[in-house]
N, C-alpha and C positions, 0 to 999 in steps of 0.2 A: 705750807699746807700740812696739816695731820695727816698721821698716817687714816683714821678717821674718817677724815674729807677724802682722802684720795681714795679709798675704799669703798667711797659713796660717789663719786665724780665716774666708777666703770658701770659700763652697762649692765654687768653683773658682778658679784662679787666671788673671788677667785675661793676654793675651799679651804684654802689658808688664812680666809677674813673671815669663816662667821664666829670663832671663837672672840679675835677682835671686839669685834660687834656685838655680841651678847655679853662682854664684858664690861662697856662703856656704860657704865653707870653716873655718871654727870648728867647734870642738867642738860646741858648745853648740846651734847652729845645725843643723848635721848630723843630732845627733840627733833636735830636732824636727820635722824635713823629714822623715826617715826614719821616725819612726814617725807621721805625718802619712798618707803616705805607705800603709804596711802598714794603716791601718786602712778607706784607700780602697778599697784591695786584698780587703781580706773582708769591707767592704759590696757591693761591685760585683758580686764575681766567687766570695766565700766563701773558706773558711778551707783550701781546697784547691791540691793542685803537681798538676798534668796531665803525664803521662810520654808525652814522644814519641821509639819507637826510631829511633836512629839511624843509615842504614847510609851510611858512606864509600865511594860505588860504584866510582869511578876517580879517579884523580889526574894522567888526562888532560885539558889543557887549552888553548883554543887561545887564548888572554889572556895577558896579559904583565904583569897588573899590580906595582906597584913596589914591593907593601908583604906579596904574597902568596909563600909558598914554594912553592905548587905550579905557579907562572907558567910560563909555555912555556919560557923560558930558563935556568930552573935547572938545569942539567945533573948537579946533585947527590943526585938520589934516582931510585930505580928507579921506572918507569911500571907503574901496573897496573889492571887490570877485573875485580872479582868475579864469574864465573861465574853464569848466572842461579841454579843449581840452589844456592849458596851462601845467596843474598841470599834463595832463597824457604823455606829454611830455616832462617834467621834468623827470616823473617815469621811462620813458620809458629810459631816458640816464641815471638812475644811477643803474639800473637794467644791461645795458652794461658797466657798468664801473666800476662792480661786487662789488657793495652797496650791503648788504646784509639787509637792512632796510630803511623804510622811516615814516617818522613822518609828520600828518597833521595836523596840528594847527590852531585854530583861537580864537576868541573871542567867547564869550559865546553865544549862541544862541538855541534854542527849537523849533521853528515855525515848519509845518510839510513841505516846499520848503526845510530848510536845513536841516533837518534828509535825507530828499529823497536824497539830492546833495552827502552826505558825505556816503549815502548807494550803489551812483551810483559808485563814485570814489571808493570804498574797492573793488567794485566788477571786476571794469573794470582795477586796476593795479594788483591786484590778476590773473587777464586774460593775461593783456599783459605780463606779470612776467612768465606765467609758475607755479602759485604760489607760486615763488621763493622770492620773494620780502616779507618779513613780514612789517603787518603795523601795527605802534603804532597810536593812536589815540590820542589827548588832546585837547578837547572838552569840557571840563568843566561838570555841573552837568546836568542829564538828567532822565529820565525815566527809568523805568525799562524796557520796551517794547524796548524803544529807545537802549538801549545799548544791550541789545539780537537781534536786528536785524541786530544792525553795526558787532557784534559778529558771526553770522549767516551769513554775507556776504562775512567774512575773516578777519575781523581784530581780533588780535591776544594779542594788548598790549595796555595799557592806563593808560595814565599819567595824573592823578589829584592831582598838589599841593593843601596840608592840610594849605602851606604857614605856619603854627605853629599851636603846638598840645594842647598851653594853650587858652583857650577859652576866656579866658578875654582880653589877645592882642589882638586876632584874632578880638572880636566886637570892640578894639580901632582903627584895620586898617581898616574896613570896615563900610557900611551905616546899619541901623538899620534893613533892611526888607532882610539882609545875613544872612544866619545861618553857623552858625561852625557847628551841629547836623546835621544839612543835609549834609554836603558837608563830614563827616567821615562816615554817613550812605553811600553814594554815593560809598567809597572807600569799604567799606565790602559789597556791592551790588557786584561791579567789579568782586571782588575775588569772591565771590557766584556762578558767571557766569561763571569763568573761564578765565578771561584775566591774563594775568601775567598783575599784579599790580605796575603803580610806582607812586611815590610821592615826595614829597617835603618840604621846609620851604625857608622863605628869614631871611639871619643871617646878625645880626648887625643891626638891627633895633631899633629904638631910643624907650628907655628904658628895651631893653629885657639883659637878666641877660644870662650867659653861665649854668644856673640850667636849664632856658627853653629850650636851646639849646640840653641839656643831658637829657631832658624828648622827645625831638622832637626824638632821636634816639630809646630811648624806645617805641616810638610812631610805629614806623617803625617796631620794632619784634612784636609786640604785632598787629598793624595790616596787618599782612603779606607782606607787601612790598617788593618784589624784585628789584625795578627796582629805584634809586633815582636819581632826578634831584633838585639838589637846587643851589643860588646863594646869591652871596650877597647883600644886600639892597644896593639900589644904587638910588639915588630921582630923579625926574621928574618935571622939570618946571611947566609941568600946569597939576598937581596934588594939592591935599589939604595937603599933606604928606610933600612937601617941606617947607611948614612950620613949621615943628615938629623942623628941623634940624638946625633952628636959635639959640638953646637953650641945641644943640647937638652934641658932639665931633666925626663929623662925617670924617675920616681921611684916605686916598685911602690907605696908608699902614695899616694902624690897619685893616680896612674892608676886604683886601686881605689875612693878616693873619691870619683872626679868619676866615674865609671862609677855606683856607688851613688846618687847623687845626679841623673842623667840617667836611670836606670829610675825614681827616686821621682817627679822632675817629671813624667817622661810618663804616670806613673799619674795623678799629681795632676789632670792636666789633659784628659786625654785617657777617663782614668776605667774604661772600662769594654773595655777591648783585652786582648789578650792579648798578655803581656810572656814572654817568657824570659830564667832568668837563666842566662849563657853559660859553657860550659866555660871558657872562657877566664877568669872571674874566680878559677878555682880555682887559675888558674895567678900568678896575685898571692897569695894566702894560700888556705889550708888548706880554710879553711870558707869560701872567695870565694862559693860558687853559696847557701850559707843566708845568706850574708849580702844574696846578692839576692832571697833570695825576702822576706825580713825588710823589704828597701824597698820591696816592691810588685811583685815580678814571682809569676808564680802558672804557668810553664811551665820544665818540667827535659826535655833531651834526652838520656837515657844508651847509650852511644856500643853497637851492637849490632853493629858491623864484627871480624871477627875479627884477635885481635890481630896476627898476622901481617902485615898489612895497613899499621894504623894508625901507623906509625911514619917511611912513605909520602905519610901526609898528614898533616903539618904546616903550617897555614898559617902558623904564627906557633911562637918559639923555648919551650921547656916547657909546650908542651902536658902535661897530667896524664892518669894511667892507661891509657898509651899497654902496658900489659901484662896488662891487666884483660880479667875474661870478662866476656860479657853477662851471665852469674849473679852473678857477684860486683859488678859494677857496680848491677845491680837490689838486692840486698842491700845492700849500702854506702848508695848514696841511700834506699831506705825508711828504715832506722833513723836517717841525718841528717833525714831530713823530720821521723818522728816525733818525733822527739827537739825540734823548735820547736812541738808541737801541732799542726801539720799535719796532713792527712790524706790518701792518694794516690789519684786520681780513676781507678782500676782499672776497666777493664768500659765506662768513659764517652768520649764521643767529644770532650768538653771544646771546645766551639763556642767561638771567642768571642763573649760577650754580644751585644756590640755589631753580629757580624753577624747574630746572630740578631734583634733588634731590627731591625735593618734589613728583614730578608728578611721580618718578620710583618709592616713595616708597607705592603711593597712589597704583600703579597699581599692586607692588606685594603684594598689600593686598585686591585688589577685586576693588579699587574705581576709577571710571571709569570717566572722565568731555566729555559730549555729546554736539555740539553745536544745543542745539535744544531748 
């Protein structure tokens, strides 16, 4: 037996294998990791995709980073802010179209107009919802006050990519006045507060090794993450990052298969989290997002920003259904889901396991999380 097989034969895989494992680039191998993989996926967590809408709020931002299009310094696309009365109308139909989440995104920002705007919006889809509607947040880094209020007002979830857990990449992708310290303080603040925690990395990034890749998953147990969202590097014309890739074996199958392969290990290992699989895979091949839900990811975010918007925020070069309505996007996904035997967790707030596990064992032991 390979060492391979025998890596896939334990109930989990020891932190000595995911480098292994995110290295096995064979066919042969791929495949078995991958449906390894998906079947952890619907012991854990069930034979279910969790739809969370998406709204693109602004694609203002006060970040620079090297490898995003909507950095401060791109002087190539128009700035804009959805209107609250937009975004709660958006909320408001995927709350009837029994969304059980919605995610509000933008570009980095601290000023105290947008904490108030992003305080208004939790409170008032939380209202139109019933508060049935759970909302994730991805807002990047903030205050402590700041995110105890957004907390306080109903939001439930928040996604801060750590983007990579090696601190040396991390200062090679970004400007010098970033911090990788801040931005992992930020992530154990979250959890401190009580949000289900999720995070991230961009995989295949020119020069990163699959060792970084297998410390980013250790990154994730170590600091509490339930919830992950990552994708893979994918360049940007008017970026400083596209020029890395002159001198870089940057290749839409290799990119989509070591993407494939970093969502099956961190299921493998990690087990019981909730994975999304990223627009951005669609933008490597066709069926990129069933191909990840096939390795183990069990979360789809289809894009609820109206299309007028979307073409504003690009972080990365072909983005897909950048023309697409929220109805047609919801259509198009159910019948890709259904069509692997899937089935779409409609009406459900789709926890992940693993916080929930946490939070019943906190509570048969006295400890109690207050949003106050």
């Amino acid at each position: 037996m390979s060492r391979h097989d025998e890596i896939l034969a334990k109930p989990r895989p020891d932190p000595d294998d995911l480098a292994v494992l995110l290295g096995a680039d064979a066919p042969a191998e791929q495949a078995s990791l991958l449906a390894a993989a998906y079947a952890v996926k619907v012991r854990q967590v069930g034979p279910v995709v969790y739809f969370r809408g998406l709204f693109e709020l602004s694609n203002r931002c006060t970040k620079d980073c090297l490898y995003c299009g909507i950095r401060r310094s791109n002087l190539n696309l128009e700035r804009y802010t959805i209107p609250v009365d937009e975004i709660l109308a958006g909320a408001r139909w995927a709350y009837e179209q029994g969304y059980g989440s919605v995610v509000l995104q933008s570009g980095e920002r601290n000023d105290p107009a947008f904490v108030d705007l992003i305080t208004e919006l939790v409170t008032k889809i939380r209202a139109l919802s019933r508060d049935q509607l759970v909302i994730t947040l991805s807002l990047g880094e903030q205050s402590e006050d700041t995110y105890r209020t957004w907390f306080r007002a109903g939001a439930e979830r928040y996604l801060l990519r750590i983007e990579t857990s090696d601190p040396d990449l991390y200062r090679r992708l970004h400007p010098a006045d970033h911090s990788w310290e801040r931005r992992r303080d930020c992530l154990r603040l979250l959890h401190h507060i009580g949000y289900q925690l999720g995070s991230g990395v961009m995989i295949g990034l020119p020069g990163q090794r699959v060792e970084q890749l297998a410390n980013d998953i250790l990154f994730f147990e170590q600091e509490q993450v339930v919830m992950i969202g990552m994708g893979p590097f994918i360049p940007h014309a008017d970026t400083p990052l596209r020029d890395s890739i002159r001198n870089f074996a940057w290749k839409r199958h290799a990119q989509l298969a070591l993407a494939l392969r970093m969502i099956a290990v961190t299921r493998l290992y990690l087990q019981d989290v909730n994975i999304a699989a990223a627009t951005a895979l669609q933008t490597l091949a066709p069926d990129g997002r069933e191909q990840g839900i096939a390795a183990g990811a069990n979360v789809i975010m289809p894009n609820l920003t109206e299309p007028k918007y979307r073409s504003s925020y690009r972080l990365y070069d072909g983005k897909p259904c950048l023309d697409e309505s929220a109805t047609q996007c919801r259509g198009c996904l159910e019948a890709r889901i259904a069509s692997m035997g899937e089935t779409i967790g409609f009406g459900q707030r789709g926890d992940s396991q693993r916080f929930l596990r946490r939070s019943f064992a906190d509570a048969a032991g006295g400890v109690i999380c207050q949003r106050s």
